[in-house]
C-alpha positions in Angstrom: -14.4 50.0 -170.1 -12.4 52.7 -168.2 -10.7 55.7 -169.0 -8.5 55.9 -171.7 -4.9 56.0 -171.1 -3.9 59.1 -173.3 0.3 59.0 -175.0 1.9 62.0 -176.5 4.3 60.8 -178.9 8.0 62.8 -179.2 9.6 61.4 -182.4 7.9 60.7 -185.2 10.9 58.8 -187.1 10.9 54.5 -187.8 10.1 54.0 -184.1 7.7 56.7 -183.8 5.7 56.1 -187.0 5.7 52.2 -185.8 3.9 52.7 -182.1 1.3 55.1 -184.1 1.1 52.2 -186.4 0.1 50.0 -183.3 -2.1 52.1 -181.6 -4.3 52.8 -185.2 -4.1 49.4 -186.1 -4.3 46.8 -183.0 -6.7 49.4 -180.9 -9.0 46.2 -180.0 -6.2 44.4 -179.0 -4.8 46.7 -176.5 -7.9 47.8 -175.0 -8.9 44.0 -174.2 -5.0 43.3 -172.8 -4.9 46.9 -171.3 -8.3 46.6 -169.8 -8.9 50.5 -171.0 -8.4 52.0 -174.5 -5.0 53.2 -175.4 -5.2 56.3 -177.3 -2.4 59.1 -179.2 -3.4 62.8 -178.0 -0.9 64.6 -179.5 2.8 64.3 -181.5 5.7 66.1 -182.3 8.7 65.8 -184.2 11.0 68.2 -186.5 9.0 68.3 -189.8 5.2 68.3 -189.6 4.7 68.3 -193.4 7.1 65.3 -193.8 5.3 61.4 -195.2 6.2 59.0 -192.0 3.2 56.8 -193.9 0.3 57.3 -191.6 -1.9 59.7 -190.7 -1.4 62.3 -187.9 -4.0 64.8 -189.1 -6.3 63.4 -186.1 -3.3 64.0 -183.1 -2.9 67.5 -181.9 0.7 69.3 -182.9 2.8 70.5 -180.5 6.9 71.9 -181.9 8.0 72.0 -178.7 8.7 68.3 -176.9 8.6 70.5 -174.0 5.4 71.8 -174.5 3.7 67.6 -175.7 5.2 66.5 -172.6 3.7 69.0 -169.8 -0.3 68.9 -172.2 -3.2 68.3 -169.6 -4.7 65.8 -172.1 -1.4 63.1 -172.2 -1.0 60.8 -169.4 2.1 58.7 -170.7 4.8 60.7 -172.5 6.7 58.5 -175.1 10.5 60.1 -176.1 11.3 58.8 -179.5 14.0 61.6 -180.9 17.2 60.8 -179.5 20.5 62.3 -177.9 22.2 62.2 -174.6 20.7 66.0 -173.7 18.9 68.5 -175.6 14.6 68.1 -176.4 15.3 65.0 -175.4 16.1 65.0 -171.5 14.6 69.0 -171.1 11.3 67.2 -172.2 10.8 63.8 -170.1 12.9 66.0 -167.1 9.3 68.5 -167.6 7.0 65.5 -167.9 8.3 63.8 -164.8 8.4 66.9 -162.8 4.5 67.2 -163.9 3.9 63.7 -162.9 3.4 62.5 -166.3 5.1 58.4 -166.6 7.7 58.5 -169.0 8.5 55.1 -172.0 11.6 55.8 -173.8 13.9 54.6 -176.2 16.7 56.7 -175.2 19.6 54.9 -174.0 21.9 57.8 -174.6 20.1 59.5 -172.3 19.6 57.4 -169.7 23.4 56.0 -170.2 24.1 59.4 -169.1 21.2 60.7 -166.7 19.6 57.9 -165.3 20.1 57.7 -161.8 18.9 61.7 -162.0 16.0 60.8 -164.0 14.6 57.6 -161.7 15.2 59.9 -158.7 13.0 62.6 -160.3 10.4 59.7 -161.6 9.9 58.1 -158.2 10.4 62.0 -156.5 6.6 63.1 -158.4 5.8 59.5 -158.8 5.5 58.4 -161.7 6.9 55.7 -163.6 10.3 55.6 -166.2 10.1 52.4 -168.6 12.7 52.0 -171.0 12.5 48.4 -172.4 13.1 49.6 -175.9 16.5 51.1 -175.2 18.0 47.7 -174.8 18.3 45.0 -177.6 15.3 46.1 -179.4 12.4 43.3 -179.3 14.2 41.6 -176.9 12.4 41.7 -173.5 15.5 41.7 -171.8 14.7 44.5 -168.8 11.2 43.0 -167.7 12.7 39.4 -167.5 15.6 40.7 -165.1 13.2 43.2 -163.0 10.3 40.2 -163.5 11.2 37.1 -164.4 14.3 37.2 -162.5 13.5 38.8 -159.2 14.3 35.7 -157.1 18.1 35.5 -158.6 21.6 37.2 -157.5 22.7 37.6 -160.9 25.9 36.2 -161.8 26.9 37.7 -164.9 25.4 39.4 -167.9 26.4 39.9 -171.5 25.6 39.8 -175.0 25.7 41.0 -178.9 23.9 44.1 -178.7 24.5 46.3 -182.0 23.1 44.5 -184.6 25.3 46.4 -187.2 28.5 45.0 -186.0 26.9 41.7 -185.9 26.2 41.8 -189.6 29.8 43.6 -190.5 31.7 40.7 -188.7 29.5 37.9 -189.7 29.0 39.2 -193.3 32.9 39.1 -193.0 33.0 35.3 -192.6 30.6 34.5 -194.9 31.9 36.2 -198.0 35.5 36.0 -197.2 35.3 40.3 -197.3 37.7 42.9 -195.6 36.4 45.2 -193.0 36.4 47.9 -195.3 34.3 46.7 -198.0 31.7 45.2 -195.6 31.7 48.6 -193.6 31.0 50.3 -196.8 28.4 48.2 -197.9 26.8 48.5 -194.2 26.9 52.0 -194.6 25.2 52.0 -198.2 22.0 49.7 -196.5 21.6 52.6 -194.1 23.0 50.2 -191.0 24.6 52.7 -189.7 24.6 56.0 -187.1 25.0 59.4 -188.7 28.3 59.1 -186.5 29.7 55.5 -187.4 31.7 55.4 -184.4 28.7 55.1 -182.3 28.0 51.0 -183.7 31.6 49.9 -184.5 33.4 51.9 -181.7 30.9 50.0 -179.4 29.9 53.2 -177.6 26.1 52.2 -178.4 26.3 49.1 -177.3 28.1 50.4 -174.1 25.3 52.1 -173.7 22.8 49.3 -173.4 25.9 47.4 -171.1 25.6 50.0 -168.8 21.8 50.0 -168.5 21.6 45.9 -168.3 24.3 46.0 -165.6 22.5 48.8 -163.0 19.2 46.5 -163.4 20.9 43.3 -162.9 23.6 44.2 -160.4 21.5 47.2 -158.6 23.9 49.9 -159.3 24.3 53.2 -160.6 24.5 53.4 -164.1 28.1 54.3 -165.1 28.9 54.3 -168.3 31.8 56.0 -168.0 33.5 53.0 -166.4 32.6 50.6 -169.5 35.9 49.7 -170.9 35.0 50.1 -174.9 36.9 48.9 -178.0 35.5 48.5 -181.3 35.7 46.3 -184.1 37.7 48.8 -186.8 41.3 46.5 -186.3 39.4 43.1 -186.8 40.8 42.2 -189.9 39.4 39.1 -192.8 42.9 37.6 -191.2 41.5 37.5 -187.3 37.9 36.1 -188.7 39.7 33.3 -190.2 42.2 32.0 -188.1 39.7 32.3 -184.8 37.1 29.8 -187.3 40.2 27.6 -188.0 40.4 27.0 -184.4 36.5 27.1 -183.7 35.6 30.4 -182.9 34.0 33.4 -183.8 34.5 37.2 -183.3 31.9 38.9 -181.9 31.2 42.9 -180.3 30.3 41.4 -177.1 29.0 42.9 -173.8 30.0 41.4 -170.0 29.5 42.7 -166.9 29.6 41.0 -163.7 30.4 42.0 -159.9 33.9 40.6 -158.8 35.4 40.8 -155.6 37.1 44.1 -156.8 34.2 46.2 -158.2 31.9 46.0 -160.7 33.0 45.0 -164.3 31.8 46.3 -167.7 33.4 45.6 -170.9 32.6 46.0 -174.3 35.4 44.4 -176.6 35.7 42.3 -179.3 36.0 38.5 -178.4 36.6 35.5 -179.5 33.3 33.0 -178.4 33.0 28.9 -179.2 31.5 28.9 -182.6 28.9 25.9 -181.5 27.4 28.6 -178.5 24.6 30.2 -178.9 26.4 33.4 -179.8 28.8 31.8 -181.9 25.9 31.0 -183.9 24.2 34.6 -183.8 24.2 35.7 -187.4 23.3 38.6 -188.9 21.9 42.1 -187.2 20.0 39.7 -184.4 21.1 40.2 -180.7 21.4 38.1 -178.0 21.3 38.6 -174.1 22.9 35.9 -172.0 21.5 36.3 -168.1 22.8 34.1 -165.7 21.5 34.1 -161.9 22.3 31.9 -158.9 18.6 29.8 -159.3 18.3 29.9 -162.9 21.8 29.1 -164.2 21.6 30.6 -167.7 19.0 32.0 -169.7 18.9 33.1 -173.5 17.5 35.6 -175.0 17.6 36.1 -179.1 15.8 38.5 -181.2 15.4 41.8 -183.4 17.6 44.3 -181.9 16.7 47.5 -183.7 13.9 48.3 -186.8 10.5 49.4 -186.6 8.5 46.5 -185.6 11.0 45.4 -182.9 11.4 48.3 -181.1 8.0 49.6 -181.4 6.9 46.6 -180.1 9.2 47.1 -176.7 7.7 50.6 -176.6 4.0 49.0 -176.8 5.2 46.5 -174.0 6.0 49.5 -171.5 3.0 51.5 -172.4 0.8 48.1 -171.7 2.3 47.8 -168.5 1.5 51.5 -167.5 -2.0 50.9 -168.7 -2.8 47.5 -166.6 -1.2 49.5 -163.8 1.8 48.3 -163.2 4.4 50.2 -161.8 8.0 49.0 -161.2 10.8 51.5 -159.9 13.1 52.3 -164.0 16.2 50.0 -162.4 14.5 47.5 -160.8 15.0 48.9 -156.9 14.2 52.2 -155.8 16.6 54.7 -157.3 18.3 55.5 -153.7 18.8 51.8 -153.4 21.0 51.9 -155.9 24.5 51.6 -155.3 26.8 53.5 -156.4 29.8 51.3 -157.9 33.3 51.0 -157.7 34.7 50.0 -161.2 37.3 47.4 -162.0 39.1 46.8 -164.7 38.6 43.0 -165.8 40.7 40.8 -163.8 38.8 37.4 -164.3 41.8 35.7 -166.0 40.7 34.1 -169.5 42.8 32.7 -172.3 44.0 35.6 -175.2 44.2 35.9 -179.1 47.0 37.7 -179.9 48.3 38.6 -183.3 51.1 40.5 -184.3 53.6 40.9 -187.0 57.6 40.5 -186.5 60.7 41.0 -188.4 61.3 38.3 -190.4 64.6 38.3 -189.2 66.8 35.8 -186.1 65.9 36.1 -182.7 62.9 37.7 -183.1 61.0 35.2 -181.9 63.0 34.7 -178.9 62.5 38.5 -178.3 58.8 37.9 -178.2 58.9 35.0 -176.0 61.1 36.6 -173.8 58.7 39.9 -173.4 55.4 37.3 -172.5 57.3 35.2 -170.1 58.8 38.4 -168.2 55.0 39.4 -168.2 53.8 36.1 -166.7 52.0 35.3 -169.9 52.4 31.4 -171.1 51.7 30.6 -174.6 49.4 27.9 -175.0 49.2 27.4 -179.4 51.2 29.4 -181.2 51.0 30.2 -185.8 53.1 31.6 -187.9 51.6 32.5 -191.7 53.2 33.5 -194.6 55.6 35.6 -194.9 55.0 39.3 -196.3 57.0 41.6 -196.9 59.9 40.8 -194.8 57.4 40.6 -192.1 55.7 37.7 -190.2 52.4 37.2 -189.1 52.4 35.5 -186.0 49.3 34.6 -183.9 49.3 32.9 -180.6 46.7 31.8 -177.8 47.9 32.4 -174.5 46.8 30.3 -171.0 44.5 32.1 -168.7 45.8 35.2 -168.1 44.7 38.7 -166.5 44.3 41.6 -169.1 46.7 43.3 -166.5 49.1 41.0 -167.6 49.0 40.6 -171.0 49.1 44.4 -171.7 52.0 44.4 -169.7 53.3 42.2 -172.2 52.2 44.7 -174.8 54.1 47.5 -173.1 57.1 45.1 -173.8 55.8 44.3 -177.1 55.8 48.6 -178.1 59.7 48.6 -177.2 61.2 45.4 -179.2 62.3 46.5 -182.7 61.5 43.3 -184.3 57.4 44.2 -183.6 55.9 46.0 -186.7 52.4 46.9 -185.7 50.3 47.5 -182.5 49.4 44.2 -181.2 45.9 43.1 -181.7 44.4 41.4 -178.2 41.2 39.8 -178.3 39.4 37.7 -175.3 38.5 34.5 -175.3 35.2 34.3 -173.6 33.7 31.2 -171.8 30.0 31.1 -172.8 
């Protein structure tokens, strides 16, 4: 069998522990699939004395990421710790510079640096993999640069943060506030040092960003992901979008229009019999659709041990047999560089909001939408509380332009209580 392909490990936390695990225990395995033996040279992370619950004792030490990633004896560096700069990018920017292929998990990182890092990958060629940054198990980035070669991709989205997946559908299921189920989130250990990260979306805006340069062959730009969270998704929203057959989910689109390219992370409301409806749980989902292919679903693990170890394994396989694949898909001064657009494919709206119980308000209201060019197609009005009522409606297809012009309104009637809460309606 031939040479050994040799990984120095940077991170030694779930994920970390989880590809050692892989390497010690399936070592057979991957030499027969790999066609060489896959070995660990060296590690680091923070805390060398610290129980990860296997062995390192037979991996060389290195406290320095810098210093693991540039070793004569690694071939493959593996980033495991984390963060948009710091260890993390001063390390794989020294590996790739020494020629040393890169498999990360870091979608911070590459959110923020990518198009720099391929550039530098291809410019001392070597290789940048990063399946594991995206949706966990899911195999998500070798079916689009794979799979999927032959298609002009329409459209991709999905439920990609497990942890607001659980909050929201752990909210239906119990009949529980977002504060409670937040809490109890929090007390499982679902969630980032920096909460805001999972139910502000910014982490799955992340993973948007990365899916969309792959599938549209752009520049990642994060910055230009539109991103709202779930924190104003109240037990109130869950219910009344079941009563009419939906469910709320933290869900991902991007697709190219005729104005630019458009990335969104937002709450919306999705048929409860689709496939995402039906996504319970901290399980993602990927939706891909492509001009030959229609649409194809994906479903798994998005985050844990196994999962994402496993994604890791799958780029470090690939390295092994030899093949080599450019980290977006194209080579990185193919990429385009994009023009963002705010969403502008006109969909139907939920809109709640709560009025002054009081004469004319609703007039007011209608008033405000129809001066916007928004037409109401269902509209609900619940009980009354505290001299206040709750009033949701379901608008016709309308641009977002439009509607939060209607907002604007909204802000300057004095029979509105609250902020407005907007939520898509997406066609799946």
């Amino acid at each position: 069998m031939s040479t050994p392909l040799r990984l120095g490990i940077a991170g030694l936390g779930t994920v970390g522990a989880g590809v050692v695990k892989i390497v010690r225990q399936k070592g057979n395995l991957l030499a027969d699939r790999a066609g060489c033996p896959v070995t660990i040279s060296a590690v680091s992370a923070r805390d060398k004395d610290k129980d990860r619950g296997v062995t390192l004792s037979q991996y060389a030490w290195e406290d320095a990421p810098v210093a693991l990633a540039t070793r004569d004896d690694i071939d493959v560096y593996v980033e495991l710790m984390g963060g948009a700069d710091g260890p993390a990018k001063a390390s794989v920017e020294a590996a790739l510079k020494a020629g040393k292929d890169v498999v990360t998990a870091n979608k911070a990182m590459l959110a923020h640096h990518g198009q720099m890092l391929a550039q530098l990958a291809e410019d001392h060629g070597a290789v940048l993999r990063f399946e594991a940054a995206v949706a966990g198990g899911i195999p998500v980035i070798k079916a689009l640069t794979e799979g999927l070669a032959g298609n002009d991709m329409d459209r991709v989205m999905g439920v990609m943060n497990g942890t607001c997946n659980y909050i929201l559908t752990r909210m239906q299921s119990a009949g529980l506030p977002y504060a409670e189920v937040f809490e109890e989130a929090n007390q499982l250990g679902y969630l980032e040092a920096d909460p805001t990260l999972d139910v502000g979306g910014i982490d799955a805006g992340h993973k948007l960003a990365l899916l969309a340069s792959v599938a549209f062959g752009t520049q990642v730009d994060f910055a230009a992901v539109e991103l709202e969270g779930i924190e104003r998704i109240t037990i109130d929203d869950i219910t009344q979008a079941a009563d009419m057959g939906y469910r709320i989910k933290l869900l991902g689109v991007a697709q190219m229009s005729g104005r630019g390219l458009e990335q969104r992370m937002s709450p919306c409301l999705v048929p409860a019999t689709s496939p995402l409806g039906q996504l319970e749980g901290g399980t993602n989902m990927v939706v891909l659709e492509g001009d030959q292919v229609e649409q194809v679903v994906l479903r798994g693990p998005g985050a844990g041990e196994g999962p994402t170890a496993s994604a890791v394994m799958g780029d470090v396989m690939d390295i092994a047999r030899g093949f080599r694949v450019s980290t977006f898909g194209v080579p990185a001064g193919s990429l385009s560089e994009t023009t963002p657009a705010k969403t502008a494919t006109p969909a139907p709206y939920y809109l709640r909001l709560s009025l002054e119980d009081k004469p004319g308000a609703l007039a007011k209201l209608a008033s405000v939408l129809g001066d916007a060019g928004v037409s109401i197609d269902r509209m609900r009005q619940y009980r009354h509380d505290a001299g206040a009522a709750p009033i949701l409606i379901v608008t016709h297809k309308t641009t977002r332009d439009a509607l939060d012009a209607a907002i604007t309104g909204m802000d300057r009637l004095d029979v509105v209580k609250d902020a407005p809460v907007a939520l898509r309606i997406e066609t799946v």
